[in-house]
C-alpha positions as CSV (number, residue, x, y, z in Angstrom):
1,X,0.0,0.0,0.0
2,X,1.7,3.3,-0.8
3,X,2.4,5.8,1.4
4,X,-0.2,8.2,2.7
5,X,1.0,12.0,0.9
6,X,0.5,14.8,3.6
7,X,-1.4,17.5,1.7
8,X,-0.4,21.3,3.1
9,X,-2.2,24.5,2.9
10,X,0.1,27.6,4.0
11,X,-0.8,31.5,5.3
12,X,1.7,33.8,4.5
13,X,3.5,33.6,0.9
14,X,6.3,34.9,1.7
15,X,10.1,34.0,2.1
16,X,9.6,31.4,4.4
17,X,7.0,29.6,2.2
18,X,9.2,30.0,-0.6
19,X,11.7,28.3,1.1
20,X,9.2,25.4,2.1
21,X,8.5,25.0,-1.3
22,X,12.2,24.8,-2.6
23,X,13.0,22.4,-0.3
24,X,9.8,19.9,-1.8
25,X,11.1,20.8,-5.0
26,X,15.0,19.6,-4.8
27,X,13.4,16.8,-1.9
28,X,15.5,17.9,0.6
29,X,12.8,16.6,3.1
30,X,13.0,13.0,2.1
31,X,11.5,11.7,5.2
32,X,8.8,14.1,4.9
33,X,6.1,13.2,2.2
34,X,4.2,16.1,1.7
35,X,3.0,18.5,-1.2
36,X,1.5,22.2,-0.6
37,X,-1.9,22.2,-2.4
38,X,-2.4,26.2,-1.3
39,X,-1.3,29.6,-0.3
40,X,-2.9,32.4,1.0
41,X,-1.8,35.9,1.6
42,X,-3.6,39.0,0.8
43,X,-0.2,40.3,-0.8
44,X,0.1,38.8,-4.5
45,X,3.4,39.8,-5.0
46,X,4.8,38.1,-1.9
47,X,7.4,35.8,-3.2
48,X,5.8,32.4,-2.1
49,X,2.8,33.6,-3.5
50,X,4.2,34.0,-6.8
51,X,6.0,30.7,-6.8
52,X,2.7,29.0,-5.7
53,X,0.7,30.4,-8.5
54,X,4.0,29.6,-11.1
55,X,3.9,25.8,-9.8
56,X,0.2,25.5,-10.3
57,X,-0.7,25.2,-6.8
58,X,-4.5,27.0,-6.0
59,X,-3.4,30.6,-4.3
60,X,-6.3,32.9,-2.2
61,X,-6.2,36.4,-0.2
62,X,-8.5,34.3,1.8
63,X,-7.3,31.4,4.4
64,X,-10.9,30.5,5.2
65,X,-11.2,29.0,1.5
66,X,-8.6,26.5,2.6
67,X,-11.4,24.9,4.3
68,X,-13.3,24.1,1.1
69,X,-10.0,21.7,-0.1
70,X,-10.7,18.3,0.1
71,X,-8.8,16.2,1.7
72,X,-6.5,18.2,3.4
73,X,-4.0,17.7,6.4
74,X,-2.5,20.6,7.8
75,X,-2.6,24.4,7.9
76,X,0.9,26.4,8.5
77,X,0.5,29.5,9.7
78,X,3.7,31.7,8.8
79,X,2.7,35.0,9.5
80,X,2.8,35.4,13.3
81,X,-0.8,36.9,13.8
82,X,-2.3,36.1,16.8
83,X,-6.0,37.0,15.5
84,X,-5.8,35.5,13.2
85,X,-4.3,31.7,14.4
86,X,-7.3,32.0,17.3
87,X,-9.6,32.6,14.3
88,X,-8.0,29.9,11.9
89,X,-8.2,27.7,15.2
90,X,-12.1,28.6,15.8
91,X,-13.2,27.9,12.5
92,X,-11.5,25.2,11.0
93,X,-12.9,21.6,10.4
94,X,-12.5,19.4,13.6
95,X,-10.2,17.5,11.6
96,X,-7.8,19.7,10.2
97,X,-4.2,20.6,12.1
98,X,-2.8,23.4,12.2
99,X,1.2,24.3,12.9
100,X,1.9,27.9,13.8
101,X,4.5,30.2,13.4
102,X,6.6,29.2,16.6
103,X,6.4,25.3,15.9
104,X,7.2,26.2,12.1
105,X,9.9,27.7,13.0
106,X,11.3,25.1,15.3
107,X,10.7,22.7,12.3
108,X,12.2,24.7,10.0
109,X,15.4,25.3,12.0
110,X,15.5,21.6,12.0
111,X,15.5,21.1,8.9
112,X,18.2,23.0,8.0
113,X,20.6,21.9,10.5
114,X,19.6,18.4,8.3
115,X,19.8,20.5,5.2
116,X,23.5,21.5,6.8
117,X,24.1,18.0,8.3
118,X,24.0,16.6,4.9
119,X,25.9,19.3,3.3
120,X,28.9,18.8,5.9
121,X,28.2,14.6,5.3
122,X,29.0,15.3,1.1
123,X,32.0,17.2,2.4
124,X,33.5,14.7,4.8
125,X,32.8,12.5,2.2
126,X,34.6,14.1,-0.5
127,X,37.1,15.3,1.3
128,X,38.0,11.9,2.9
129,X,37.9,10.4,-1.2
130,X,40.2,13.2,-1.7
131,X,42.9,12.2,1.0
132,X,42.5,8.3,-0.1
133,X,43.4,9.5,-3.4
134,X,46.5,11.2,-2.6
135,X,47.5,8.8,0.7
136,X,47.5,6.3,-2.4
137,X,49.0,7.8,-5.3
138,X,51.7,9.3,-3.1
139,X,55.2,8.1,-3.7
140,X,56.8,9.1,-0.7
141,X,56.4,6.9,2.7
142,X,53.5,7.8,4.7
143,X,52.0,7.0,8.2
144,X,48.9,8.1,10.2
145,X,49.7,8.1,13.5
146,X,48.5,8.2,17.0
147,X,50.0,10.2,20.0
148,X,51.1,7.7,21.6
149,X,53.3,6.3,18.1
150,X,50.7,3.6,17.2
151,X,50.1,3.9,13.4
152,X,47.1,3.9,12.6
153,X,46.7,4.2,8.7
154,X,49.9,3.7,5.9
155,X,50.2,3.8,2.0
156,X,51.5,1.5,-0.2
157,X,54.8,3.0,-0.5
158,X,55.6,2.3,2.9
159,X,54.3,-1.1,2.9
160,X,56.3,-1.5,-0.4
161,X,59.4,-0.1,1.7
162,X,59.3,-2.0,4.5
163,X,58.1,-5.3,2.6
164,X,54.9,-5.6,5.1
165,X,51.5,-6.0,4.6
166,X,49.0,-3.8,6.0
167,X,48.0,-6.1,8.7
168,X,51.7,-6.8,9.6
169,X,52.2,-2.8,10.1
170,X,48.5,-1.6,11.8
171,X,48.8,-1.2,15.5
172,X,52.8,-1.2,15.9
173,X,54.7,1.4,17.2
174,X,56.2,3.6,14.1
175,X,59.8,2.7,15.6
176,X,58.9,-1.3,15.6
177,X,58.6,-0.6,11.8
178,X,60.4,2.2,10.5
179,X,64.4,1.4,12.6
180,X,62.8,-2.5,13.4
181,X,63.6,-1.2,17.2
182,X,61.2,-2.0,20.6
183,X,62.7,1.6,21.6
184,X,61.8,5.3,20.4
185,X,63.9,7.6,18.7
186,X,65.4,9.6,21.4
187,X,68.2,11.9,22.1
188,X,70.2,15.0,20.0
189,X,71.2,12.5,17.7
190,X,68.3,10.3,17.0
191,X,65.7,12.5,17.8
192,X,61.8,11.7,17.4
193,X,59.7,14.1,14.9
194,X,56.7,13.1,16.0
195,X,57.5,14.3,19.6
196,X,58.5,17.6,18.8
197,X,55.5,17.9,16.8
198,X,53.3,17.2,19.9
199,X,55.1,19.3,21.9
200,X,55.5,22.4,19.4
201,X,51.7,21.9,18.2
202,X,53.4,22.4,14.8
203,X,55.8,20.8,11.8
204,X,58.9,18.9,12.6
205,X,61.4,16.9,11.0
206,X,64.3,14.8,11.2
207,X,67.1,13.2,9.7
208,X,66.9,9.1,10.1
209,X,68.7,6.6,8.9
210,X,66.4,3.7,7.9
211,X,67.4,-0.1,7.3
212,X,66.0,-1.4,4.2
213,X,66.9,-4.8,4.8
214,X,69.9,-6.6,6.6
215,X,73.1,-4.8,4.7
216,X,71.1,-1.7,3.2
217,X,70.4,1.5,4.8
218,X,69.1,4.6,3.5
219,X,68.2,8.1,5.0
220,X,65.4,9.8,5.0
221,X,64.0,13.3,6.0
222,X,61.0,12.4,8.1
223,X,58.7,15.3,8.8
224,X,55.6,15.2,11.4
225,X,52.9,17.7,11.0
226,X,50.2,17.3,13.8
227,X,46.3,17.2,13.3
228,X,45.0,19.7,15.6
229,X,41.4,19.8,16.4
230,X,39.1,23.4,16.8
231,X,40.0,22.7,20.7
232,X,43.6,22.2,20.4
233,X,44.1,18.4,21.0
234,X,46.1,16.5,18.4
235,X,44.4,13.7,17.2
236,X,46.3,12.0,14.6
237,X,50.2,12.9,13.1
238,X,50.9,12.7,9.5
239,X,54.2,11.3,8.8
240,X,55.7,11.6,5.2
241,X,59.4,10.1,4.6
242,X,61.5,11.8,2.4
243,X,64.6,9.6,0.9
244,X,67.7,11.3,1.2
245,X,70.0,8.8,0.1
246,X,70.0,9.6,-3.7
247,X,70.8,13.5,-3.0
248,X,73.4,12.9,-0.6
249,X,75.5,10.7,-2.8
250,X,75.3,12.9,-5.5
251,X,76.3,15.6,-3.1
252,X,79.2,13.4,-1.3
253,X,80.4,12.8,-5.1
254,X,80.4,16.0,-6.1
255,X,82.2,17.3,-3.2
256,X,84.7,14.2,-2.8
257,X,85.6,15.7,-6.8
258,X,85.8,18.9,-5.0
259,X,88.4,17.8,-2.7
260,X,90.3,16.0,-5.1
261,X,90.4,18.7,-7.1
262,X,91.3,21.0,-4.6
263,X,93.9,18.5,-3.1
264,X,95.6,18.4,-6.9
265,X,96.0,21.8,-7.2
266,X,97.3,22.6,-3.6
267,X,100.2,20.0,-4.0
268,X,100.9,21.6,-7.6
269,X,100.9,25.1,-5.6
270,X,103.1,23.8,-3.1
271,X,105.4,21.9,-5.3
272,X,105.9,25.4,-6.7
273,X,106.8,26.8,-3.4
274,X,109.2,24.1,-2.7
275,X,110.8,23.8,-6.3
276,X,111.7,27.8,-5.9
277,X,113.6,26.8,-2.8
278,X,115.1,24.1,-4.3
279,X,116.3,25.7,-7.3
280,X,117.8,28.8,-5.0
281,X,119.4,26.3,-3.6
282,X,121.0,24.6,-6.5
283,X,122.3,27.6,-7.9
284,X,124.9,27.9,-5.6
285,X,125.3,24.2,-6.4
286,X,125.5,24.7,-10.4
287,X,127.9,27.5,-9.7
288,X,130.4,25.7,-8.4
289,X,131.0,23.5,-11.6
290,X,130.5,26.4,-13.6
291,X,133.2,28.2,-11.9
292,X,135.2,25.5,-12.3
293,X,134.8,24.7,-16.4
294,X,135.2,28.3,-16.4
295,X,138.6,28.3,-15.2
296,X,139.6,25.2,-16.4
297,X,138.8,26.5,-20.2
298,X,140.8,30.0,-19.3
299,X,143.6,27.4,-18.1
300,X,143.5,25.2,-21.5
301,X,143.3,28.5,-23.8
302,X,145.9,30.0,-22.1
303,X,148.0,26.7,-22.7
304,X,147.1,26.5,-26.2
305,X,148.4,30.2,-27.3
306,X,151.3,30.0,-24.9
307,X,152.2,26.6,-27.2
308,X,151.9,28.8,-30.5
309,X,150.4,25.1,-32.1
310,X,153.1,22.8,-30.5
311,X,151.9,20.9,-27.0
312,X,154.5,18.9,-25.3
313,X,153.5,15.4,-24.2
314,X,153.1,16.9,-20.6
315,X,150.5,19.9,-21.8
316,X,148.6,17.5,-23.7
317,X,148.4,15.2,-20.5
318,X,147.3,17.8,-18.4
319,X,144.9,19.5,-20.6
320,X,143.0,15.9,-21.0
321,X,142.8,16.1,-17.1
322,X,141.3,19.4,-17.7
323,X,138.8,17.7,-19.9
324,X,138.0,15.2,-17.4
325,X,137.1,17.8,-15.1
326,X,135.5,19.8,-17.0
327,X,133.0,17.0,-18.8
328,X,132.7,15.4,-15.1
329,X,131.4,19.2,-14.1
330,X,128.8,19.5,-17.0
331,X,127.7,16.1,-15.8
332,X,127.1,17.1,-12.5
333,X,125.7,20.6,-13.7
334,X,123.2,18.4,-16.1
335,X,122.1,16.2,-13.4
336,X,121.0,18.7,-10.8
337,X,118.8,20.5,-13.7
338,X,117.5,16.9,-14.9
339,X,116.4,16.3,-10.9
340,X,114.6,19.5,-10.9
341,X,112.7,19.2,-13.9
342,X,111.9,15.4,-12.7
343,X,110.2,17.3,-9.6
344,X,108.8,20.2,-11.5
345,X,107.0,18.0,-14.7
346,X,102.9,18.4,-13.1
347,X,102.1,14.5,-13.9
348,X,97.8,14.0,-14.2
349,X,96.6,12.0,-11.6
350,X,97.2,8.6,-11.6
351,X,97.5,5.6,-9.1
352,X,100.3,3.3,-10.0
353,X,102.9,0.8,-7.3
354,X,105.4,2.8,-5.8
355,X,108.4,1.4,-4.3
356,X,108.7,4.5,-1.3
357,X,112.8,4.0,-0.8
358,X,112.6,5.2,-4.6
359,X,111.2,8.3,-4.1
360,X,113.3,8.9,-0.9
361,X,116.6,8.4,-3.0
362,X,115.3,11.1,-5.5
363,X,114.4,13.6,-2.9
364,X,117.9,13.0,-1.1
365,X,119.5,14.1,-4.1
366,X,117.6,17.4,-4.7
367,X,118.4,18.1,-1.0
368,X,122.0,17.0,-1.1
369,X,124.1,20.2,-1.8
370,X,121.4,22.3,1.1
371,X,122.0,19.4,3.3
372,X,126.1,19.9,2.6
373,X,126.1,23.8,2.9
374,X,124.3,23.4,6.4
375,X,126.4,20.6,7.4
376,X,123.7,17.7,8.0
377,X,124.7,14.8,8.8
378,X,122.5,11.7,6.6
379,X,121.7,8.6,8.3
380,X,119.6,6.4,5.9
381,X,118.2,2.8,6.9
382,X,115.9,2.0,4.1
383,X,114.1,-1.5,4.4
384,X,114.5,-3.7,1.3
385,X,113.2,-5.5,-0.3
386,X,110.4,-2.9,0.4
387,X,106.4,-3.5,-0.7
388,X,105.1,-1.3,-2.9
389,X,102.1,1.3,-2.4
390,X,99.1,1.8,-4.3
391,X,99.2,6.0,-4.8
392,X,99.7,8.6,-7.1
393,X,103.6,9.5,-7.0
394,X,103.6,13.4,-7.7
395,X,101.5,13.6,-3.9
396,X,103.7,10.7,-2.9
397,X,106.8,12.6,-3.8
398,X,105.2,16.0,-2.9
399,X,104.5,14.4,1.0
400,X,107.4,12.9,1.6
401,X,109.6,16.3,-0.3
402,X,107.3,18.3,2.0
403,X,108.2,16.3,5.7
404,X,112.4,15.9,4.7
405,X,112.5,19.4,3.4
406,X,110.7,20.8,6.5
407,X,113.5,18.9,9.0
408,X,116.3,20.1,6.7
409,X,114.9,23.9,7.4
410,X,114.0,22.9,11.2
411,X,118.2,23.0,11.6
412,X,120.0,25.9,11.4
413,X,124.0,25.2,10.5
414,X,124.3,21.3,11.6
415,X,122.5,18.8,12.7
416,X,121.3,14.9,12.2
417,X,118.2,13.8,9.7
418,X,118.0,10.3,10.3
419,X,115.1,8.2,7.9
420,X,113.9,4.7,8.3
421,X,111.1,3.0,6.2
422,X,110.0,-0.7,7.4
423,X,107.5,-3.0,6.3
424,X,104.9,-3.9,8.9
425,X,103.8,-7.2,7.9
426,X,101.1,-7.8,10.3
427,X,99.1,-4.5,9.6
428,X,100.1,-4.7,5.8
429,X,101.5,-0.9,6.0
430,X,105.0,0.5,4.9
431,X,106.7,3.1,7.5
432,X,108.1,5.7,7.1
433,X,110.4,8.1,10.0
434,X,111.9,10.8,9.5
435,X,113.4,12.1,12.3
436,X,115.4,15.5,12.8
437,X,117.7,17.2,15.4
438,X,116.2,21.1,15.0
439,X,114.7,23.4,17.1
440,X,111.7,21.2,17.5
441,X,107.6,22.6,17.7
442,X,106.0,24.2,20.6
443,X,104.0,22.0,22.5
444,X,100.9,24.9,22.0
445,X,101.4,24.2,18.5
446,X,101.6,20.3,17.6
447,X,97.8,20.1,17.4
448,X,97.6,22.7,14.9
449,X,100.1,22.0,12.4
450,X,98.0,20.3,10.0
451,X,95.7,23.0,9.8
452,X,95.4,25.0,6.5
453,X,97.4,28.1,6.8
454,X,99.2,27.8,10.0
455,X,102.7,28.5,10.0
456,X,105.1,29.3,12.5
457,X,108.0,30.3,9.7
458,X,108.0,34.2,8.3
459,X,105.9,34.7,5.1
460,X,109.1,34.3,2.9
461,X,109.6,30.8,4.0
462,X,105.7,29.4,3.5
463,X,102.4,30.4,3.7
464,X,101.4,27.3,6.0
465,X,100.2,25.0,3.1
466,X,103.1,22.3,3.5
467,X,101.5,19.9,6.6
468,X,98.4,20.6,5.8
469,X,98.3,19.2,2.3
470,X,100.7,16.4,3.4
471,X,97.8,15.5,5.9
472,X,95.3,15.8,2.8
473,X,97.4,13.1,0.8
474,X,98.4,10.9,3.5
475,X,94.7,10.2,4.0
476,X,93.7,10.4,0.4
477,X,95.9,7.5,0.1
478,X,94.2,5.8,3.3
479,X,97.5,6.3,5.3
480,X,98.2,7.5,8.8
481,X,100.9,10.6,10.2
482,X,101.8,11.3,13.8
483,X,104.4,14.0,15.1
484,X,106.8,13.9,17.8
485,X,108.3,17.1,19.3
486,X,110.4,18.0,22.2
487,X,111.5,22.1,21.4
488,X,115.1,22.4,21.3
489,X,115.6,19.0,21.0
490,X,114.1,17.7,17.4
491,X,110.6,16.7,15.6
492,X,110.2,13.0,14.5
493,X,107.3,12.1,11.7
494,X,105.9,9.0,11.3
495,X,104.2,7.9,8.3
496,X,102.0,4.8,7.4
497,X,100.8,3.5,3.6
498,X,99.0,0.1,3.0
499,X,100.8,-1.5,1.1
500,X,99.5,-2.6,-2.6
501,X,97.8,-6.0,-2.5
């Protein structure tokens, strides 16, 4: 049996009643079957009143020919006149109802906060389809979670992360899932996000380092922003993973170029530095030949005109002792520029075996004639047979130029350089000591020395680049150096290299 239709009759054609009769219209009173058969208002321009008579529906200036409808229900009197409810009450048919303006209004107020109800129901609704669809097409890691670290919701890039199911993850702690601990993040270094957040009432983040699986870890930025209600209580965190690892090798790469880079040209610089000293230094060397081929040519010339064309048996023998010399000086002469050109020649960079008692012959003879003119005494104990190095030998040479140079300048008119190299079998490393007898380092100053720019020597001697790149290359090439000073007494370096496998 259908249902029974409530049939309406309305005073007052005004804004209300149009309202009433919107509402029918677009059904927003589904539980309500009703349809207005009449209006009545003495005012024919009253906006119900028109929209009555547009729809059809019968209109009067009079409410008592409402009572001539058959069939009808109910009477709703909108317009707030006493007089006239009392006389719609007196003269209506026993069984027609009437709803005045108070009660009309109470249902009307209800009806919108349905109306609204509704409204705000579509919105949830839409809104929450709206969040589903970005929680799922999200690539980055995300977790709903609870105050107390209970997650609550994920998407399927953290399941697909963490190689869980959805069951496996619900109602863990994040910490159980995201490190695989039973504790919380906590402390400076490892600190929790998501209890900042709670405590700021705003955004955090924090750097973590995630394990992927059992030998892979990556990092990831994970930031908290809380959900905070009209009253101020957080309800929920959102927490979004950002992976880091990609960006911070690219950035470690780039900047481990940088250094490289940096490391290359230093020792070039430096090389510079040293190879001026060096050469001032062999000039007084290449003089002394010179001088000598000079004079021993003024000697043989002189010899040769005094002779008019004629040498005696005894010229001729001295005068090839002359020659001797002279092609014995040019030798000498040609070797000490040969030396300095070997030092000078920028090589690319380029990791090859290096036997280390090699190099340390090559610097001795650069440093020969200084080490003669200041009257040091050499003692040399060289290992051998010697391993080789894995390493690049223009830093090699530079580092090991840069310590023997440094004790050569550390004593001032004699003194003792003593260098050992040995091969530690058990830790795989070649050593190298170089010890001197100078004026030694300041005990202020021995945890400084590898610093960039520090120098205790005047501005002519160095600009405080020497240690510091020797440190650079000693650990480029995955070495050790320690330093032992007494001042007044001497400095001894000590130098490790693995050795090439």
């Amino acid at each position: 049996m259908p249902e029974k239709v409530l049939r309406l009759a309305i005073i007052g054609g005004g804004k209300r009643c149009e309202q009433i009769l919107n509402l029918l219209d677009a059904d927003k009173l589904r539980h309500l079957k009703a349809e207005v058969v009449a209006v009545a208002d003495i005012n024919p321009s009253a906006p119900g009143f028109r929209k009555a008579r547009e729809k059809g529906i019968f209109t009067t200036d009079n409410y008592i020919d409402f009572f001539s409808i058959p069939h009808l229900d109910l009477v709703i009197e909108l317009t707030g006149n006493e007089s006239l409810l009392q006389d719609l009450i007196q003269h209506k048919p026993p069984h027609l109802r009437v709803l005045d303006l108070a009660m009309s209004r109470i249902c009307e107020d209800m009806i919108h906060f349905q109306t609204e109800l509704q409204s705000r129901e579509r919105q949830m609704r839409k809104a929450d389809l709206y969040f589903r669809k970005l929680f799922s097409i999200v690539h980055d890691p995300i977790m709903v979670l609870k105050p107390d670290c209970t997650i609550e919701d994920v998407n399927e890039a953290l399941l697909q992360l963490v190689g869980m199911s959805r069951e496996e993850v619900l109602g863990k702690k994040c910490h159980e899932v995201s490190h695989r601990s039973l504790k919380p993040c906590s402390g400076p270094q490892h600190e929790c996000p998501l209890q900042k957040a709670l405590a700021d009432r705003a955004a955090a983040h924090a750097v973590h380092e995630h394990p992927i699986s059992e030998t892979e870890f990556r990092y990831y930025d994970v930031m908290a922003y809380p959900l905070i209600t009209d009253d101020g209580q957080v309800v929920n965190i959102l927490e979004i993973w950002r992976d880091l690892s990609g960006l911070l090798e690219k950035q470690v790469a780039v900047k481990t170029r940088q250094i490289k880079e940096d490391l290359a040209r230093l020792v070039h610089e430096d090389k510079m530095i040293a190879l001026g000293k060096l050469v001032a230094s062999a000039v007084h060397e290449i003089n002394n030949p010179l001088a000598a081929i000079h004079m021993f040519g003024k000697v043989m010339l002189r010899m040769v005109k005094r002779a008019g064309g004629g040498l005696t048996p005894e010229d001729l023998k001295e005068m090839e002792g002359f020659l001797e010399l002279v092609c014995s000086e040019s030798k000498r002469c040609g070797d000490i520029v040969t030396h300095l050109l070997s030092f000078s020649r920028h090589r690319p960079m380029l990791e090859q075996h290096l036997n280390v008692n090699d190099i340390l012959h090559k610097i001795i003879r650069l440093l020969k004639h200084k080490m003669e003119l200041q009257k040091i005494q050499l003692m040399m104990e060289l290992t051998t047979p010697l391993p080789d190095i894995p390493g690049d030998l223009d830093q090699v040479q530079q580092c090991l130029m840069n310590i023997v140079f440094n004790a050569v300048e550390s004593m001032h008119g004699s003194g003792r350089l003593s260098i050992h190299t040995h091969h530690n079998a058990a830790a795989h490393q070649v050593e190298i000591e170089v010890q001197d007898t100078g004026i030694g380092i300041p005990e202020e100053n021995l945890p400084r020395i590898f610093e960039p720019f520090f120098s205790t020597k005047t501005e002519e001697k160095g600009i405080g680049l020497g240690l510091a790149v020797v440190y650079g290359i000693v650990k480029e090439h995955r070495g050790d150096i320690t330093v032992e000073s007494r001042e007044g007494v001497g400095t001894c370096f000590r130098i490790s290299f693995p050795t090439a496998t």
